[in-house]
C-alpha positions as CSV (number, residue, x, y, z in Angstrom):
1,X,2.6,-110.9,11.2
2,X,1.9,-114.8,10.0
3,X,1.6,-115.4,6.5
4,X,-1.9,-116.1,6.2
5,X,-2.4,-112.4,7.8
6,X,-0.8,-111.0,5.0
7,X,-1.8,-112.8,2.5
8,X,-5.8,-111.7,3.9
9,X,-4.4,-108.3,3.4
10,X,-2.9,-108.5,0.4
11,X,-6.3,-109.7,-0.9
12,X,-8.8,-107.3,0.3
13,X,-5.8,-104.4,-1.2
14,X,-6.7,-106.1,-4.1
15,X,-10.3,-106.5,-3.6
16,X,-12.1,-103.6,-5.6
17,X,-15.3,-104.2,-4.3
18,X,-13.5,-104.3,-0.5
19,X,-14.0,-106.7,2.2
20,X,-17.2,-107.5,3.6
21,X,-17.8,-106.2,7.3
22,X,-17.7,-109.4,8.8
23,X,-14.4,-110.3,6.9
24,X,-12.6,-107.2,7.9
25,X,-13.7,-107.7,11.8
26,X,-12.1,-111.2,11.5
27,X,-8.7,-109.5,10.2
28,X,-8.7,-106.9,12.6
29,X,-9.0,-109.5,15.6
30,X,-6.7,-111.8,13.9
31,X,-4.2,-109.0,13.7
32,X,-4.5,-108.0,17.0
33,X,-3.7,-111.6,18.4
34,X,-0.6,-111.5,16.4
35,X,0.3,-107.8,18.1
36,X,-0.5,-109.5,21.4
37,X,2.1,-112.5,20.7
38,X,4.8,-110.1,19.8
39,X,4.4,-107.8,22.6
40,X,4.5,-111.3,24.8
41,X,7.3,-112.7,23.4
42,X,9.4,-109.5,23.5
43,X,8.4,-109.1,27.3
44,X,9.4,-112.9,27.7
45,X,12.8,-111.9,26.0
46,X,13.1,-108.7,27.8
47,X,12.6,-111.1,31.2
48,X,15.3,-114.0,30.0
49,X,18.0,-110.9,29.5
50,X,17.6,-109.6,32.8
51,X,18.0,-113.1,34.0
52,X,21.0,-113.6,31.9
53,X,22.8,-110.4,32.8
54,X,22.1,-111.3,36.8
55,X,23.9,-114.6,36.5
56,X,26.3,-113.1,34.9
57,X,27.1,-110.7,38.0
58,X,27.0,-113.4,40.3
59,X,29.1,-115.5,38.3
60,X,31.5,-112.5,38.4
61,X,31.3,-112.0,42.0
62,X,31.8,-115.7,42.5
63,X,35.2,-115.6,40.7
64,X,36.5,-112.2,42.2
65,X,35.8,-113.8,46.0
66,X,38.3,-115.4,47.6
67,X,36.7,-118.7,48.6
68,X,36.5,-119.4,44.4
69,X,40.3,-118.5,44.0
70,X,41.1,-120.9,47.0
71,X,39.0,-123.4,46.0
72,X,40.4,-123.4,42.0
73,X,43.3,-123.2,44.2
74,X,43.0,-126.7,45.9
75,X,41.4,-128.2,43.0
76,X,44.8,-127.7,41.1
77,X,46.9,-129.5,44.0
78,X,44.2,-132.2,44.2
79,X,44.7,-133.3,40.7
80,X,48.7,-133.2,40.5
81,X,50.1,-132.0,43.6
82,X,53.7,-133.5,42.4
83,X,53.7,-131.1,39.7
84,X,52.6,-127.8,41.1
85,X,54.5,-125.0,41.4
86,X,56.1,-123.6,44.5
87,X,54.3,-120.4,43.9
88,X,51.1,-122.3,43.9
89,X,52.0,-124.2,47.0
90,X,52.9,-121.1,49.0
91,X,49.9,-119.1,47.9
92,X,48.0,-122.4,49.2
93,X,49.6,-122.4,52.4
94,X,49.3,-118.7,52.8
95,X,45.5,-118.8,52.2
96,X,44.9,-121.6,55.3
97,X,47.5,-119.3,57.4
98,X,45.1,-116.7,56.7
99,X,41.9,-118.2,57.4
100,X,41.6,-118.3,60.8
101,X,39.5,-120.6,62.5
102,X,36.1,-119.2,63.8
103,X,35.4,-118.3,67.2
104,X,32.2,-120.4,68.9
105,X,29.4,-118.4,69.5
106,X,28.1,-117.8,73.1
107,X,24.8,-118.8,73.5
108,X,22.9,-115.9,74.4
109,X,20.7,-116.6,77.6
110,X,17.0,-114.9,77.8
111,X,17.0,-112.9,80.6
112,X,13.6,-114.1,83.0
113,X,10.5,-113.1,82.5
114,X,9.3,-110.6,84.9
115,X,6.2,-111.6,87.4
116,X,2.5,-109.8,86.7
117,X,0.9,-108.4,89.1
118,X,-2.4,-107.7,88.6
119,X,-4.1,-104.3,89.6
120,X,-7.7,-104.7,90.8
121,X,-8.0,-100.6,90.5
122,X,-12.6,-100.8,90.4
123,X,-14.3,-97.8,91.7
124,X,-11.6,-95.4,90.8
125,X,-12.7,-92.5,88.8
126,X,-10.3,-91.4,85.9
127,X,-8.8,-88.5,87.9
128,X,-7.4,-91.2,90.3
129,X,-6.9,-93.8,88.1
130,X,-4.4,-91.2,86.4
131,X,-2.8,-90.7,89.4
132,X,-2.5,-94.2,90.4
133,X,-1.2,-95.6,87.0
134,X,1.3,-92.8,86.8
135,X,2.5,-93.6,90.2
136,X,2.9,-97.3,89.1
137,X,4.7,-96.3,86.5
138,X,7.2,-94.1,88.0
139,X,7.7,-97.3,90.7
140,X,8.8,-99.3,87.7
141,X,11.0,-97.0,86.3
142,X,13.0,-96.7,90.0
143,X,12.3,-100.8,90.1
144,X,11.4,-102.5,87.4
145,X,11.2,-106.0,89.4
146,X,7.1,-106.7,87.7
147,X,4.8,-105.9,85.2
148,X,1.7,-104.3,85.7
149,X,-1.6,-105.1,84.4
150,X,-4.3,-102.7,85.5
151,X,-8.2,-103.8,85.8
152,X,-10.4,-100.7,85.6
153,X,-14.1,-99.8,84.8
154,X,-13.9,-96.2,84.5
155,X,-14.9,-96.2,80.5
156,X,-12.3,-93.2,79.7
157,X,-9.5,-96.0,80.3
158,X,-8.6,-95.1,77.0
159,X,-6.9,-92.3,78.0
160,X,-4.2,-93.9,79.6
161,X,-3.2,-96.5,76.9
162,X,0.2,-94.3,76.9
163,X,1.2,-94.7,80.3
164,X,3.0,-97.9,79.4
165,X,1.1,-100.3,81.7
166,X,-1.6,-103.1,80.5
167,X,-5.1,-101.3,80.8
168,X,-8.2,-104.0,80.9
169,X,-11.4,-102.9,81.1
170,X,-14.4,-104.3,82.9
171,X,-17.8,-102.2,83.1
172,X,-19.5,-100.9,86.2
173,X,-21.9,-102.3,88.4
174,X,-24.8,-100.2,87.6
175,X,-23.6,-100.1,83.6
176,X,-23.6,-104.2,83.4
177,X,-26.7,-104.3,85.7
178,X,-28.6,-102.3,83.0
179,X,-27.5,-104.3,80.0
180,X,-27.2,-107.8,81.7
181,X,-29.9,-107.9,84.5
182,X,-29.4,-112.1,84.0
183,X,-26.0,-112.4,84.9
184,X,-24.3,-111.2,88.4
185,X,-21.9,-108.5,88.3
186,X,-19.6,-110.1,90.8
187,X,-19.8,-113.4,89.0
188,X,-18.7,-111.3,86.1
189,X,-15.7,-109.6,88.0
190,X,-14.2,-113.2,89.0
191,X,-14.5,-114.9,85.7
192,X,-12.5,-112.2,84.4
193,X,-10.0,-112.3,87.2
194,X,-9.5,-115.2,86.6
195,X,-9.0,-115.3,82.7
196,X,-6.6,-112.5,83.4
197,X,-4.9,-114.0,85.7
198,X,-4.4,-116.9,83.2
199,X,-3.0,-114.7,80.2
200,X,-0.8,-113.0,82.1
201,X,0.2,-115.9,84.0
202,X,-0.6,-113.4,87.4
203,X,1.8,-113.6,90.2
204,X,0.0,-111.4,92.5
205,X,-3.7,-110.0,92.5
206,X,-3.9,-106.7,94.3
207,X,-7.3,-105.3,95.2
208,X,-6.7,-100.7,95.6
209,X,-8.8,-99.2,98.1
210,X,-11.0,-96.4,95.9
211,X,-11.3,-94.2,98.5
212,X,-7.0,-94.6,99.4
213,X,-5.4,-95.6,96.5
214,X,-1.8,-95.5,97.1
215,X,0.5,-92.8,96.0
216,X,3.7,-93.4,95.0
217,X,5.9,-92.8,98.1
218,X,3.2,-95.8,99.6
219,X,4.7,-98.0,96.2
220,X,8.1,-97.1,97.1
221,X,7.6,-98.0,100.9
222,X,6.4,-101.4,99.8
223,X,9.6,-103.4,99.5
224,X,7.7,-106.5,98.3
225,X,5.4,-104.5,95.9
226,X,2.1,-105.9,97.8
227,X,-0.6,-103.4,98.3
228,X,-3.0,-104.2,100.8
229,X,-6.1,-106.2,99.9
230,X,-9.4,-104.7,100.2
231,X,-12.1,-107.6,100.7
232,X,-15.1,-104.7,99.7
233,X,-15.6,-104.0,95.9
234,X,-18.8,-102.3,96.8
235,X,-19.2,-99.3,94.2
236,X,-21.9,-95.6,94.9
């Protein structure tokens, strides 16, 4: 507490009358700004001995490591190497024995990337989507020479975020006809062939027949992984 704080205090104590309202609302603010200091500078002191104590560990560290000791170690010859000891010397030449020189480190090479292919799979309602995607997946886990991306508008695509496969979505005919009478549906489906086949950098664009969508022993028969196209999108 400052000295004109107490001497405040020591007045009104004296004061018979006692302090006015105003006059004791001063003393209690200024006393709590002198709380608030204290607590601040013990926090700040607190702080500075934490930091203390943690250079003092990493000083300790430093000194205990063997790089420090071989370092004081040369220091010493460096400034009178005609006058060190033998036992100083060997402990020297010991220490570089022991260091042996690191090995390079390979370079490690990125395997390639695999190609995309991109799975036109519209018109394919989610009972044989499921059956298609799962039968992509198992041909990538017997040959995993691509990676599939799978164009669907069946809205439960959802469903089959799991498989393991990229699952984009484009709406239906009739769906986008309702909601975007303006704009052409198959207008629609090549703009966004076409942006997919830009992110994904798309080596191959394969159109599935809805009404034959291969099954897996048709994937595995495939040694090139190329379905055959389908030039019809139409949709019932």
């Amino acid at each position: 507490m400052s000295d004109e704080a107490t001497t405040d205090l020591a007045l009104l104590a004296g004061d018979p009358a006692g302090p006015g309202p105003a006059r004791l609302e001063a003393l209690v603010v200024r006393l709590r700004t002198v709380e608030q200091q204290r607590d601040a500078w013990q926090t700040r002191c607190a702080g500075l001995a934490g930091e203390r104590d943690q250079e003092r560990e990493a000083v300790r560290r430093l000194r205990a490591s063997g790089s420090y000791r071989l370092g004081r170690t040369l220091v010493t010859f460096a400034r009178d190497p005609l006058h060190s000891s033998p036992r100083l010397l060997r402990r020297l030449v010991g220490r570089m024995r022991r260091r042996a020189p690191a090995k390079p480190r390979r370079a490690k090479v990125a395997a390639p990337a695999l190609p995309t292919h991109l799975y036109v799979a519209i018109g394919l309602r989610l009972p044989a989507l499921r059956s298609f995607v799962l039968a992509v997946q198992r041909r990538l886990l017997v040959e995993p020479d691509h990676r599939a991306v799978v164009l669907t508008d069946d809205p439960a695509f959802s469903l089959l975020r799991g498989s393991g496969l990229v699952i984009e979505y484009l709406p239906d005919r009739q769906t986008w006809h309702r909601h975007r009478p303006d704009r052409p549906w198959d207008g629609v489906l090549a703009e966004r062939l076409a942006r997919l086949s830009r992110e994904h950098a798309a080596a191959q664009v394969i159109f599935i027949d809805p009404d034959h969508p291969p099954t897996l022993a048709d994937l595995l028969r495939q040694h090139d992984t190329t379905m055959p196209v389908q030039r019809s999108l139409q949709q019932s």
